[in-house]
C-alpha positions in Angstrom: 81.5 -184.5 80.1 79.2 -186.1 77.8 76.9 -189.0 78.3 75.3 -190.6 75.7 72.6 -193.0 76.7 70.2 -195.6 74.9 66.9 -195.6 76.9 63.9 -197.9 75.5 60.9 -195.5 73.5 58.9 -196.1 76.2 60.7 -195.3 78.9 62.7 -191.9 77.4 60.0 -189.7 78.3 60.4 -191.0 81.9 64.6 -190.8 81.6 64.4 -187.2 80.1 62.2 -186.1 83.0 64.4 -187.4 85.4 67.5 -185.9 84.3 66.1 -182.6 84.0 65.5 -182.3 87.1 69.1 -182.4 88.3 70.6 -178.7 87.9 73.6 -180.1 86.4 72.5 -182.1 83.6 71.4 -180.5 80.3 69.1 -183.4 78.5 68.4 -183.6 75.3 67.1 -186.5 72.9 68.7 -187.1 69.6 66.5 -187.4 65.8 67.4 -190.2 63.9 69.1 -187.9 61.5 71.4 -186.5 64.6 71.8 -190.1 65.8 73.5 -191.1 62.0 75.8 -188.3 61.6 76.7 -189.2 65.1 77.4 -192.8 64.4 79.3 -191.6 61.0 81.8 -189.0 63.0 82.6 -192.1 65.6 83.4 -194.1 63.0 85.9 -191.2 61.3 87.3 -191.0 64.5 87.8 -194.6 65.5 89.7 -194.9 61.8 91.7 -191.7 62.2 93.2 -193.3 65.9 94.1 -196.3 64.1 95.5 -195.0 61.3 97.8 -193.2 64.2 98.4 -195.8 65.9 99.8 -198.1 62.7 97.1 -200.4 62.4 95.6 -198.9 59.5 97.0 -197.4 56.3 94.9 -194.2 54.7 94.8 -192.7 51.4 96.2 -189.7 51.0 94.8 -186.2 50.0 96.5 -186.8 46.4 95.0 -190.0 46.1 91.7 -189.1 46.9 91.4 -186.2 44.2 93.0 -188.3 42.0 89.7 -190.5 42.4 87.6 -187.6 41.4 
């Protein structure tokens, strides 16, 4: 399972540190650059299970390469 956690700048170090030390938990912090592209693939997601569900209509393939 992954856990994806918001600690304060100041106290990260401290968080980090802590949960290495567990055997079980691999730790690692994210760049901002990781963070985005994390943020941008939730977001694809969240609009791909609504556009299964019926809430939301998408384009289709054809109508996105007719944009281009």
């Amino acid at each position: 399972m992954t856990i994806l956690l918001q600690v304060k700048d100041q106290e990260a170090d401290f968080v980090l540190n802590l949960l290495s030390r567990f055997p079980f938990v691999k730790a690692q912090s994210l760049t901002p650059q990781k963070l985005k592209n994390l943020k941008h693939f939730q977001s694809s997601v969240q609009e791909v299970e609504n556009h299964l569900s019926g809430k939301k209509s998408l384009k289709s393939a054809k109508d996105l390469l007719g944009e281009l």
